[in-house]
Each structure stands twice: as C-alpha cells, then as structure tokens.
C-alpha positions as CSV (number, residue, x, y, z in Angstrom):
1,X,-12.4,14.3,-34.1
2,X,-11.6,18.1,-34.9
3,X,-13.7,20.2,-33.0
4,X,-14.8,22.0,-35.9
5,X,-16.5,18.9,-37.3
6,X,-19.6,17.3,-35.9
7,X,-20.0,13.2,-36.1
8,X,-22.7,13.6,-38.8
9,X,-20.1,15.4,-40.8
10,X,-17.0,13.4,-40.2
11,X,-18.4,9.9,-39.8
12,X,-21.9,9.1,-41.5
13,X,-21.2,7.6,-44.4
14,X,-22.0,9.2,-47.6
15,X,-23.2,6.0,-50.3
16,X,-23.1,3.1,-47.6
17,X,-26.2,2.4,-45.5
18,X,-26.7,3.3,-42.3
19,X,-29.6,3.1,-39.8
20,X,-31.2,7.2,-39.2
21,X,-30.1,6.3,-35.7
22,X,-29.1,3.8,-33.2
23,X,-27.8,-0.2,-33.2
24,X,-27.3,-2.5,-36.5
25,X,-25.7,-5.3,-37.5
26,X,-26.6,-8.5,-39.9
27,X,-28.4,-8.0,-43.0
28,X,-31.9,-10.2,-42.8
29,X,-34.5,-11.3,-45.1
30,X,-33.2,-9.8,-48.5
31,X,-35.4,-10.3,-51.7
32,X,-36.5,-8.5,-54.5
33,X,-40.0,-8.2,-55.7
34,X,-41.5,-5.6,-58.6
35,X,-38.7,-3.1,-59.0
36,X,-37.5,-3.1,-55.4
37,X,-35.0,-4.6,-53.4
38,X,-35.6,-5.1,-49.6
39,X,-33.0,-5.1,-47.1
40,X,-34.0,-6.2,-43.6
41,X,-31.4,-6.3,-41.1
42,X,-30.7,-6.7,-37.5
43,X,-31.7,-3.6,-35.2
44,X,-32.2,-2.3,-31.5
45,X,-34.1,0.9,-32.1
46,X,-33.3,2.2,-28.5
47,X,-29.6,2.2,-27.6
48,X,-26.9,2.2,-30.2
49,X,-25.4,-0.9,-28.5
50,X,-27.0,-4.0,-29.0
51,X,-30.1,-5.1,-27.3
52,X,-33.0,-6.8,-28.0
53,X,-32.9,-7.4,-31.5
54,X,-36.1,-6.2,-34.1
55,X,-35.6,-6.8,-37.9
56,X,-35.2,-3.2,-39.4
57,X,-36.0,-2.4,-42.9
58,X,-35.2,-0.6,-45.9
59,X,-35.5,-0.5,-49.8
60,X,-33.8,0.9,-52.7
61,X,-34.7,0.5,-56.5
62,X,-30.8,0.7,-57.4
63,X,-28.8,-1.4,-54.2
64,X,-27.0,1.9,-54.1
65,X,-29.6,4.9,-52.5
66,X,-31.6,3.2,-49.4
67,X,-34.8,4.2,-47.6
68,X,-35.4,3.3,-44.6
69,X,-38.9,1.8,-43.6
70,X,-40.7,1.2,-40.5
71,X,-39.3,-1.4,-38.0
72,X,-40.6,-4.7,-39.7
73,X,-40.6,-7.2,-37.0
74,X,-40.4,-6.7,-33.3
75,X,-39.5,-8.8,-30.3
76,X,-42.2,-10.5,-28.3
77,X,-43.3,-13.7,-25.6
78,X,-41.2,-15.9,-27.5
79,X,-38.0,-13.7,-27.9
80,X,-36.1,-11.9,-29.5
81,X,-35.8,-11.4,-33.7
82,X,-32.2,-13.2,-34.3
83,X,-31.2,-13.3,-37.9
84,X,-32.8,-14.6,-41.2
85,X,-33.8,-14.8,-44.7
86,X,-37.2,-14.1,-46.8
87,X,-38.5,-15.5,-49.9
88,X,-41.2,-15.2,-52.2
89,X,-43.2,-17.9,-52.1
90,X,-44.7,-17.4,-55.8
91,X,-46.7,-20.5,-55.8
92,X,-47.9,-20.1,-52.6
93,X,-47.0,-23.2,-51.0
94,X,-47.1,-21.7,-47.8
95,X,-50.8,-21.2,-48.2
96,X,-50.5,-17.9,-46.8
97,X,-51.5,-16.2,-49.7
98,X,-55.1,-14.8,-50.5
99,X,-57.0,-12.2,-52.9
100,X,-54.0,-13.1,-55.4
101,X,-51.6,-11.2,-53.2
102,X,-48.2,-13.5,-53.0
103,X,-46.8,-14.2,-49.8
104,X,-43.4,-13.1,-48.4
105,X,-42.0,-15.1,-45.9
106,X,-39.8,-14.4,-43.8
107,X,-38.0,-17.3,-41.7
108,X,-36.2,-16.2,-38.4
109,X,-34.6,-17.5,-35.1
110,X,-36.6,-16.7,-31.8
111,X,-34.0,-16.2,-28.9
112,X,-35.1,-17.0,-26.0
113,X,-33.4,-14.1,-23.7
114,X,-35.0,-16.0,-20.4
115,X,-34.2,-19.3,-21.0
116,X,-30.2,-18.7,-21.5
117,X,-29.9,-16.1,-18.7
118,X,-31.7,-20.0,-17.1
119,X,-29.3,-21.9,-18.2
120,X,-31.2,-23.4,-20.7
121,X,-30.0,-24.9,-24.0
122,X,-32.8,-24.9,-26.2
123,X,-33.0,-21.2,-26.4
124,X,-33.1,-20.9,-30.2
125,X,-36.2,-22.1,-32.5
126,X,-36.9,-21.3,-36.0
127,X,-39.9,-19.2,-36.5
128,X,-42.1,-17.7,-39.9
129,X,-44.1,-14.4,-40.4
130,X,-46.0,-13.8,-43.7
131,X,-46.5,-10.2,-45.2
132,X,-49.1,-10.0,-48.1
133,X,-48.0,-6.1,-48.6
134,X,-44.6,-6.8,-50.3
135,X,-42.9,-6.5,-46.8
136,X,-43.9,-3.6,-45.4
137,X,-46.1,-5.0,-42.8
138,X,-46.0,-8.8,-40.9
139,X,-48.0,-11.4,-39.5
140,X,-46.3,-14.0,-37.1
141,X,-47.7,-17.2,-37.7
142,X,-49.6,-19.3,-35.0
143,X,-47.6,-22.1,-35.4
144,X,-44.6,-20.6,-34.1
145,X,-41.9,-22.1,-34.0
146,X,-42.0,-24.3,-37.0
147,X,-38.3,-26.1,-36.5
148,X,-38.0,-26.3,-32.5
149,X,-34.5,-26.6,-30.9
150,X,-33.2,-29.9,-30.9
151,X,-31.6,-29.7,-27.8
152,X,-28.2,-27.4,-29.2
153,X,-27.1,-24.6,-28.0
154,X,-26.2,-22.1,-31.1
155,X,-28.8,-23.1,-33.5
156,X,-29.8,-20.0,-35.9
157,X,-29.7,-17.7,-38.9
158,X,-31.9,-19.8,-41.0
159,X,-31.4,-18.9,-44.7
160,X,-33.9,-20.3,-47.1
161,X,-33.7,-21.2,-51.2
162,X,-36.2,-22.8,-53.8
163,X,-34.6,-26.0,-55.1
164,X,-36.1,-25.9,-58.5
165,X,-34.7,-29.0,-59.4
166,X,-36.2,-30.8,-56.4
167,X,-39.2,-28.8,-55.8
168,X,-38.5,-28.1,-52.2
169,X,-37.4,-25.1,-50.4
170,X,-34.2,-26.2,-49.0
171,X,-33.1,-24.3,-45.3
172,X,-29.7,-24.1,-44.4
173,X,-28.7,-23.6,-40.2
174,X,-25.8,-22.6,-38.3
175,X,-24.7,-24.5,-35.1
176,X,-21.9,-23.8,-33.4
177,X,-19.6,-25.8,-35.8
178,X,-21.3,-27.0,-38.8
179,X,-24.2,-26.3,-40.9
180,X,-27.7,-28.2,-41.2
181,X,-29.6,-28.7,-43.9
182,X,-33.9,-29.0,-43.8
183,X,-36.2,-29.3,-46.9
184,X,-39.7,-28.6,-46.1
185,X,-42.7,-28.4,-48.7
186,X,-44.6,-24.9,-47.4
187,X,-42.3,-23.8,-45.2
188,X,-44.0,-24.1,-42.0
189,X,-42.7,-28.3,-41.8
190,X,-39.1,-29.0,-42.1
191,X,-37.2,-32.7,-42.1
192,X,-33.8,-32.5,-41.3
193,X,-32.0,-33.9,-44.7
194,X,-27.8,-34.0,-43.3
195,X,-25.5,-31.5,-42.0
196,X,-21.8,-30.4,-43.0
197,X,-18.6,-28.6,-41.6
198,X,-17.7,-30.2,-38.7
199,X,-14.4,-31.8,-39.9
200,X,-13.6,-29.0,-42.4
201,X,-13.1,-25.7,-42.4
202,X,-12.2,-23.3,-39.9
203,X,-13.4,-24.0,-36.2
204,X,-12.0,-20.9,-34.0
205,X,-15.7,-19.5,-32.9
206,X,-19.3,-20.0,-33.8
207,X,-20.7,-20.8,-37.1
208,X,-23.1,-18.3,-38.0
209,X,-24.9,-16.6,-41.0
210,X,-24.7,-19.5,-43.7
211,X,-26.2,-19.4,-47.1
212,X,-26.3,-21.4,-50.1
213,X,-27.2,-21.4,-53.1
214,X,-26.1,-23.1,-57.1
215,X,-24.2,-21.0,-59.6
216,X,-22.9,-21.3,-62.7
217,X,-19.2,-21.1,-63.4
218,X,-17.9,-17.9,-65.3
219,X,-18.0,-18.4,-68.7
220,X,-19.8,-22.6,-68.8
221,X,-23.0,-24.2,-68.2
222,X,-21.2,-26.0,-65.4
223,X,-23.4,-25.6,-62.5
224,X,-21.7,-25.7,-58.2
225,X,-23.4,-25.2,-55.6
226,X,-21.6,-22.9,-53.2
227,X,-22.3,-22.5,-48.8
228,X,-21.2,-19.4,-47.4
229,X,-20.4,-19.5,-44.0
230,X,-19.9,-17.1,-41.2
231,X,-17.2,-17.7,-38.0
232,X,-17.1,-15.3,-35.0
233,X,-14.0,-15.3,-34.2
234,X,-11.9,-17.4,-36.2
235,X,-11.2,-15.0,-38.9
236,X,-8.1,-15.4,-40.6
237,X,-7.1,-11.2,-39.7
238,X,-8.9,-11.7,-36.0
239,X,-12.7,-11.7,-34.8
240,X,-15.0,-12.5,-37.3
241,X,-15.4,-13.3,-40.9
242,X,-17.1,-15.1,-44.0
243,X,-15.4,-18.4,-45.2
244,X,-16.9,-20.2,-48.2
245,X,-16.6,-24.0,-49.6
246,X,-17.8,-25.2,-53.4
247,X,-19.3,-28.2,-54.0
248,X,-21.9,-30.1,-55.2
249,X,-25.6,-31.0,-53.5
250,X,-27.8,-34.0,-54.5
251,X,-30.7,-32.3,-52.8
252,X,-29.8,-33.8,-49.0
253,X,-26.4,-33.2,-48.6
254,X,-23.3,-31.2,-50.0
255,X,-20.3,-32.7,-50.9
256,X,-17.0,-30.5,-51.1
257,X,-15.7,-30.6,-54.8
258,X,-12.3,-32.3,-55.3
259,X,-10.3,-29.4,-55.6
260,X,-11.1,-28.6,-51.6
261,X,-11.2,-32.2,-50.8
262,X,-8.3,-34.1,-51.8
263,X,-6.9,-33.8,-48.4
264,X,-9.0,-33.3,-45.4
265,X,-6.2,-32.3,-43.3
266,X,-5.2,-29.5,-45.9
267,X,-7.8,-27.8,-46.8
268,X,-6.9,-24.0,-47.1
269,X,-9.7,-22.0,-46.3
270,X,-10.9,-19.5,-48.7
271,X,-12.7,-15.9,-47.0
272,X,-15.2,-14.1,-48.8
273,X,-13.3,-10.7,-47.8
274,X,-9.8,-10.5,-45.8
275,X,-10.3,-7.0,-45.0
276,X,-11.5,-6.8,-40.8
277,X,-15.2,-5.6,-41.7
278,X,-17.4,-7.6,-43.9
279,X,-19.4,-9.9,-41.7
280,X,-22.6,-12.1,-41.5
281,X,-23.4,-11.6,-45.6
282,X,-26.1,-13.3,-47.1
283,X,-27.6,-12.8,-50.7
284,X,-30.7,-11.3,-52.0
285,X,-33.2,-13.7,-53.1
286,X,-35.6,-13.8,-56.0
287,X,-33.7,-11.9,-58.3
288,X,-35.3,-12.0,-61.4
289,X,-33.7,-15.3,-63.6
290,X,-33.4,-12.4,-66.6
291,X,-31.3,-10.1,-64.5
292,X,-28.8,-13.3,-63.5
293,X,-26.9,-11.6,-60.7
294,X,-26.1,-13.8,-57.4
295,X,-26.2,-10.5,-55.2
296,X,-24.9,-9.7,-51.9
297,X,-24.3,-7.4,-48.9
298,X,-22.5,-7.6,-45.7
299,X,-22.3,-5.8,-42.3
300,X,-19.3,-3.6,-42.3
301,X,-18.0,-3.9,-38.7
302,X,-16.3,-6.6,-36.3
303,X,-17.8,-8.1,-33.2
304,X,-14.1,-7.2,-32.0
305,X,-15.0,-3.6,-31.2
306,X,-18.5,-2.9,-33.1
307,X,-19.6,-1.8,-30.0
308,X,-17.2,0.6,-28.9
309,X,-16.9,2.5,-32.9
310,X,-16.6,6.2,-31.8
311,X,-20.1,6.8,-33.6
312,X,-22.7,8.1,-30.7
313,X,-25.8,8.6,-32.9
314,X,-26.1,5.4,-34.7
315,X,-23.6,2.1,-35.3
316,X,-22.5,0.3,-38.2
317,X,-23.1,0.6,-41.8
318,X,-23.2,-2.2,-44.4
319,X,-20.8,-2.7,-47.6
320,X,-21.7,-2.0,-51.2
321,X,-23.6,-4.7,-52.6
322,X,-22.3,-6.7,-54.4
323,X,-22.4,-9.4,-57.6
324,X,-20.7,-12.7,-56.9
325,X,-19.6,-14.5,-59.5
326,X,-17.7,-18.6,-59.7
327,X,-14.5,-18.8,-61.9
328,X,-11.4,-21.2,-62.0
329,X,-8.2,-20.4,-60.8
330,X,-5.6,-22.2,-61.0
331,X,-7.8,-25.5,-60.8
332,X,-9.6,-24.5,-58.1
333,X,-13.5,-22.9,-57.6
334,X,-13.0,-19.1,-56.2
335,X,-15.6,-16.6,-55.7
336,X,-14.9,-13.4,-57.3
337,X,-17.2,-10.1,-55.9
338,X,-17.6,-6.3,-57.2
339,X,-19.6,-3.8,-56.8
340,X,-23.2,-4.1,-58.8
341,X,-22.9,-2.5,-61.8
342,X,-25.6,0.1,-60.7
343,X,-22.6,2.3,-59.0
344,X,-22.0,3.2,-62.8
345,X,-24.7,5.1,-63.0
346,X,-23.7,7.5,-60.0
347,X,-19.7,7.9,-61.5
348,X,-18.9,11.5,-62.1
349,X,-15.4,11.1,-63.9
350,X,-13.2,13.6,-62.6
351,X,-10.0,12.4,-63.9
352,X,-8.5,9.9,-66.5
353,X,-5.1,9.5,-67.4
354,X,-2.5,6.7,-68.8
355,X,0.7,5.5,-69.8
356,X,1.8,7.4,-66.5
357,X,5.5,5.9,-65.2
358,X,7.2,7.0,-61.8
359,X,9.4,5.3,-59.2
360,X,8.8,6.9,-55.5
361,X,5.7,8.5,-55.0
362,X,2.8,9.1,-57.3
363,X,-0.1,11.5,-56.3
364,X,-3.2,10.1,-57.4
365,X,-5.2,12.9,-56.2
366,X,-6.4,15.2,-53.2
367,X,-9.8,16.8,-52.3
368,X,-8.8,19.7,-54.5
369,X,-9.7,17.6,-57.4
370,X,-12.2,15.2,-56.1
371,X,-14.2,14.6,-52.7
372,X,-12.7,11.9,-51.5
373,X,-15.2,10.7,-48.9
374,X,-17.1,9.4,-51.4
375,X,-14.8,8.2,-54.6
376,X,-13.9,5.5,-56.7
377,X,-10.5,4.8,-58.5
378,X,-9.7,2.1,-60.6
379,X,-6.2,2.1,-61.7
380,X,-4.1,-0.8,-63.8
381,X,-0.9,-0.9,-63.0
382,X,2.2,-3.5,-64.6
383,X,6.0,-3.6,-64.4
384,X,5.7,-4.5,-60.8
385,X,8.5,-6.4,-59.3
386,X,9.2,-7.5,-56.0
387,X,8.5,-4.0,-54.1
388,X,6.1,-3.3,-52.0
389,X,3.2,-0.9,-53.6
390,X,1.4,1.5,-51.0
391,X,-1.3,3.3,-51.5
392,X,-1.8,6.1,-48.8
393,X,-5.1,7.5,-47.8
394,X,-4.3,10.6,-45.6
395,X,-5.2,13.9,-44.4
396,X,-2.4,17.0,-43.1
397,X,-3.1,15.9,-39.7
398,X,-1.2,12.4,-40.2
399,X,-3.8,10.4,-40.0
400,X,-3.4,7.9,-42.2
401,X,-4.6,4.4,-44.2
402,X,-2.0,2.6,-46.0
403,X,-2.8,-0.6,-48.2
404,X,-1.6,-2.2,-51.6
405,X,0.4,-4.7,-52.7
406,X,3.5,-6.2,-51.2
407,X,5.5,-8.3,-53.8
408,X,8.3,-8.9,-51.3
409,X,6.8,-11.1,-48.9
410,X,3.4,-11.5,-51.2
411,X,0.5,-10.5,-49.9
412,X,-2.2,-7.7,-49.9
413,X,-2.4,-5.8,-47.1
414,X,-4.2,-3.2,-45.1
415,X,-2.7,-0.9,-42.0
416,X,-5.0,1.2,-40.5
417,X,-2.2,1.6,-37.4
418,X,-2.0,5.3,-37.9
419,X,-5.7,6.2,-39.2
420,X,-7.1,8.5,-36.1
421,X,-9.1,7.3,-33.3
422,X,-8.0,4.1,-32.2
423,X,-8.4,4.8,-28.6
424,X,-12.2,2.5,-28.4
425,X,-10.4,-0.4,-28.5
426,X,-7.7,-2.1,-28.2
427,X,-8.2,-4.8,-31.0
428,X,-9.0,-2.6,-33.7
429,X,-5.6,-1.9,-34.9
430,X,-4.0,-4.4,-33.0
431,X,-2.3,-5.9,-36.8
432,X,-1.7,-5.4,-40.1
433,X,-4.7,-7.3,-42.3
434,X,-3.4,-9.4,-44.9
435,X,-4.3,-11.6,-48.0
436,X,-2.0,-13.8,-49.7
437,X,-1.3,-14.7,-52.9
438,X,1.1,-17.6,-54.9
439,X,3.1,-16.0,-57.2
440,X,4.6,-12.1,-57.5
441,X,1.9,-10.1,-58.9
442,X,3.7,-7.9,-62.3
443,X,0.5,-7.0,-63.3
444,X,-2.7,-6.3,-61.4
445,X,-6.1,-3.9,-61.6
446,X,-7.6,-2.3,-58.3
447,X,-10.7,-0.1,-57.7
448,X,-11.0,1.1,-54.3
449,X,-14.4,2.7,-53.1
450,X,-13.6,5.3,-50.5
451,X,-15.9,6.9,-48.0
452,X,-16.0,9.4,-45.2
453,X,-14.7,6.1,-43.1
454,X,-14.3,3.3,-45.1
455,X,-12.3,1.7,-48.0
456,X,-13.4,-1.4,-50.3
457,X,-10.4,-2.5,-52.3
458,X,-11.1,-4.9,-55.4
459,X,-8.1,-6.7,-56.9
460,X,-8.1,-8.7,-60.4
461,X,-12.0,-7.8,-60.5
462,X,-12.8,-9.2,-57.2
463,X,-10.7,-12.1,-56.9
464,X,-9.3,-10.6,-53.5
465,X,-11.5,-8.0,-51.8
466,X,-10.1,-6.4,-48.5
467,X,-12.9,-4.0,-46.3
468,X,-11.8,-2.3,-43.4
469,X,-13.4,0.8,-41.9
470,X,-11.4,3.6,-40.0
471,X,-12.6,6.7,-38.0
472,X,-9.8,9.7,-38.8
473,X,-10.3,12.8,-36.5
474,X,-10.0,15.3,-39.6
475,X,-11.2,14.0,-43.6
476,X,-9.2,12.3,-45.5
477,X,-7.4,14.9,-48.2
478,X,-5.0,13.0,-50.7
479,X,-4.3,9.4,-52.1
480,X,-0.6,9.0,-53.0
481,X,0.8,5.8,-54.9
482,X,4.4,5.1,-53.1
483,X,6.8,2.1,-54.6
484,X,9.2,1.4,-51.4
485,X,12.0,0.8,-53.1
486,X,11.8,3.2,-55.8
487,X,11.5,0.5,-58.5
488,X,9.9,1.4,-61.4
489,X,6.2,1.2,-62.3
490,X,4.1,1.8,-65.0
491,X,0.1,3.1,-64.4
492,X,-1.4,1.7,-67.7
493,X,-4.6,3.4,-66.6
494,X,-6.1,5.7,-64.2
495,X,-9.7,6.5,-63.5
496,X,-10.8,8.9,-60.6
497,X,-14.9,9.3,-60.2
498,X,-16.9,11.2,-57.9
499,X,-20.2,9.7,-57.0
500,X,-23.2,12.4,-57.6
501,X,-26.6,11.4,-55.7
C-alpha cells in the first residue's frame, strides 16, 4: 500500500457493499417487501475476523446503493446465528401475524459453539424469528428449534420457497454432502420429503448454502426447477465455490434433467462463477411476480484467505446483484447471470467508439479519461482466432490484473500473480483461474465491472462470469487490450461508463 494512501482510500469499495466496519461473509434472509430490498448477512460486529456470528442488515431501493441497519439478530443460550433465508409469509400461515401487519420470517441454523468444542454432533438445529416491522426488528420464537438435528454433523443454511403449486413452503438443507428437502405448512413444523447430491456432483468439501427455486427457460413457458449449491473447498479454481444442477421437482424430490443425467459417472459440473470470489449466494425472495427477475448476490471472498485480506477496518464485500436467467445451450440447461439492470441508471458514458481494428496492444483507457475504480466496459469484439486476448488492469507501479480469452488452449482466464499484495497468503495467487469452453470463440461480448479492488467479468451476457478480487498497493490507472500473437482483431464496439452516485 503506498504510504500516501490510507486503506479507506485504496481498498473500500466504491459501488460493492461492505459492512461500516468489521467481519462479513454470507448473504442471509434476502426478500423484498414495499419498495425495498433487504439484505441480511452474516456478521461478527467485534473483530474483523470471524467470531460469533449475528445476522447484519441492510437495504437498498435499487440493489445498487446499500444502507446499513441495526444488527438484526444476535447470538444467544442456544448459539450462534449460522446462515439463512426469510420470506414473507403473506397469508400468514405462520400465525405470527396480527393488527394486519404480515409476518417476516426468517429461518436460521443455531450453532451450538459448546456442544462441538464437546464433541457433540448434533450441534446444528433449525430455528425461526418473526418481525412484524418489515425486518427491522425480531422476535425469536419459543418453539425454538423447529427442525432439531438428526443426529449429523453439518446440518445448516436453511433456505426456504413458497410452492405455489403445492401449497407448502418447501425448505432446502445442506449436509455435508447432499442436500435435504422439508415441506412444512406454517413454518414452525417440517417433514422431511427426500434428499439429493450424494452420488452427483462435486464432493471435495462441505455442502453449504443451497437454494432452489423453478424458473422458466429464456424465451418458453417451459418451466425447471434449479438447486444451487455451495462446496467449501471443492471448487473447480481451489477453496470454495457455487455449483448448480437443473432438474425437475414433483413437490418431494428433484430429479436431475436428462441432459446432466445420462451418465452418472460423467456429469460435468457446472459453477455459478469460476472466478475465486463469489461464494455462499442465495436469491432474494418475494420479488414481485410483475417485476419477474430470479435475483441474486454473493459474498465476494474465499474461505482460502478471507481472513487474512489486507483490510484492517472491516472484511469482505459482496458482488453486484445479480439477475439469473435459464437458456439452452448446446442441449443443455445453463444459467446465465448479469448485473440488474438498475446499474443503468448510475452509467455516466465516458467513451464510445467502433469499428476499431489493431493487432498488439490496444489502450482501452486510463484514469485520465475515466475513474477506473469504479467503471464499466462493455466491448464486442470478432475476428478472433486462435490467440490469446489479454486484457490488462494496471497501475505505473506494475501491479497488475490480467484476464481475457485464450483461444489457444480455450479457456477464460484470470491472473492476479502480479496484482500487489499477495504477501497474506499463500493460496491467493497460488494459480491461474480458469473457465473453459468447447469450441474457439471468433466472436464474443464482455462487460467487466471494475472497482478500487475487484473485477466482475461477464462473457456472451453472462454465460461465463469470472469474480476475483485483488488488493494493488497503488490504484489501478490503465486497461490495455493485448492480442499475443499480434493477430488481428476487430472491436465492433466499445463502451466505457463511469458510475455517478
């Protein structure tokens, strides 16, 4: 870090959030009720490593400008406040409601700090607090815990959905290696319907952080139903990330679709993000059925080193959100994600150009004509052949961020080797992170989202996304596009914005 530049300056990001101070990590309990969207998330309000967990909380009207709120729920006899979801029980089946004031809910895992320093197994349990103030403020019910441990070990992160067609709220649970499924009636009684995972799928570390949820595919009345699921480690680019699996679900049990179940044995397992830093992402739930959007955030760091991130005052910050969308491919169900359309509104166009062709290097731009800790550039580029395509985030210090497209050996990549302090730990720059794809890519369109010490690249519209986050000692100055071996390229069209909060 220069020692011109303070840690507020060089390191808090400028349009991601990030707690005022101190330890985060998972996003909890999202929903969105009367023009507001809540984001609750995991949070030790006295160190900024992690502790004993509370649910934090913010809100936004736009998923782009947060507030944070007073701490939401806090630890207490039965332990701490593990991960989450929240939904709004608008018929009030949870009887919770009164005065015409609808019930949130919010449906956690107690962790038992006591019993596992014991020994013991059953230190997870499923617990419920109700908030008749739109979130703001919590009662824990009396009942507590509503789903007690069964006697497993890692058994948490409940996330909750309405099952309109069933009329039942429908819970899905991570275990160490597959998901369950409950359905329950008012959310304080759950029957265990099935579970799923444990022959499919990857297996390196815990499941965590599942969700699930129908959609329909781009462009049909065709409806899925897709389960996201979290693995620590077991991530395809090391520690931990977000696989996914389509199928179909009868109301007890999902089935994987044929196109991921022909053969068992072969399944390739698709990831949410290959970048190193989008973790534990759930969606938001009752969105509005006239707004449509399936909508998602995730935690932007790595259990490898979010720990030891060279930020003193707080830790971690969470992606953009997010709209996920299902399209075919090839045959096969993919999720797609980009940023909500709401970032629009914040665009300051700086620069737009086209019909631009070059060979070696191509500078895109430097902070002369745009800020570039908080900037977004979309760019379409064709005539690519089998080079590799770099783009190179870097300051006049040499540190540097290099990622693109590598035709050669085909895949998408991201090398943050050279990007400034790596000296926190030995993992986080420990490889190359990659994404592959089939066939050499001769035409594709990329928006990255750059901050102070991040970089969200979106290719083909968010059929590959790549997050990784990076802590340079001086800001970054200048993007430059580089073609390895000088073949010709054409940039069909080039659109540098500033965002302006």
């Amino acid at each position: 870090m220069s020692v011109n530049t303070s840690e507020e300056q060089l390191y808090r990001p400028n349009f991601h959030f990030t707690p005022k101070s101190n330890w985060m990590n998972d996003p909890n309990g999202m929903f969105y009720l009367n023009g507001k969207y809540h984001l609750y998330f995991q949070y030790y309000p006295d160190d900024n490593v992690w502790g004993p967990m509370h649910w934090g909380h913010a809100v936004s009207e736009d998923l782009i400008v947060w507030k944070e709120q007073p701490i939401a729920l806090y630890p207490d006899s039965l332990g701490y406040i593990f991960s989450g979801s929240a939904v709004v029980d608008v018929n009030n089946t949870s009887g919770f409601g009164r005065d015409g004031k609808i019930p949130v809910v919010a449906i956690f895992t107690y962790h038992d700090i006591k019993g596992e320093q014991e020994g013991a197994i059953d230190f997870q349990s499923q617990a419920i607090a109700y908030s008749l103030d739109e979130g703001q403020t919590w009662t824990k019910y009396d009942g507590n815990p509503v789903l007690p441990n069964p006697g497993i070990k890692d058994f948490r992160d409940p996330k909750v959905y309405w099952d309109n067609e069933r009329e039942q709220w429908l819970m899905v649970l991570a275990t160490y290696e597959k998901s369950f499924f409950y359905s329950s009636s008012n959310l304080k009684d759950w029957e265990l319907l099935s579970d799923f995972g444990e022959t499919v799928g990857e297996h390196g570390g815990v499941w965590e952080c599942p969700d699930i949820f129908p959609m329909k595919i781009e462009g049909t009345e065709q409806i899925k139903w897709v389960l996201i699921q979290s693995i620590n480690p077991g991530f395809i680019n090391g520690g931990s990330g977000t696989q996914y699996f389509v199928g179909d679900f009868d109301g007890k049990t999902f089935v994987l679709d044929s196109t991921f179940a022909k053969d068992l044995e072969k399944i390739e397992t698709k990831w949410l993000d290959y970048g190193r830093d989008n973790y534990a992402g759930v969606t938001w739930a009752n969105v509005p059925e006239t707004d449509g959007r399936k909508l998602f955030i995730g935690w932007m760091s790595n259990w490898d080193y979010a720990k030891e991130v060279p930020t003193a005052t707080w830790r971690s910050a969470m992606t953009i959100a997010r709209e996920l969308k299902l399209k075919v491919v090839d045959g096969s169900y993919m999720l797609f994600s980009e940023p909500v359309k709401e970032l629009d509104t914040f665009k300051k166009t700086i620069l737009q150009k086209a019909n631009i062709e070059f060979d070696k290097t191509y500078n895109i731009t430097s902070s002369d004509d745009i800020a570039l800790d908080k900037a977004v550039v979309e760019i379409e580029l064709s005539n690519l052949s089998q080079d590799r395509y770099t783009f190179s985030l870097e300051n006049d210090q040499g540190d540097v961020v290099e990622f693109g497209i590598d035709n050669i050996v085909q895949h998408y990549f991201i090398d943050r080797t050279k990007s400034g302090d790596l000296s926190f730990s030995e993992k986080f720059a420990d490889k190359i992170s990659v994404a592959p794809f089939d066939t050499v890519q001769d035409k594709i369109h990329v928006q990255i989202l750059i901050d102070k010490t991040s970089i969200e690249v979106f290719y083909n519209n968010g059929q590959t996304v790549m997050t990784e986050i990076f802590f340079p000692n001086y800001l970054m100055k200048t993007l430059k596009l580089i073609s390895k071996n000088h073949s010709k390229l054409i940039i069909e069209k080039l659109v540098v914005s500033e965002l302006d909060f």
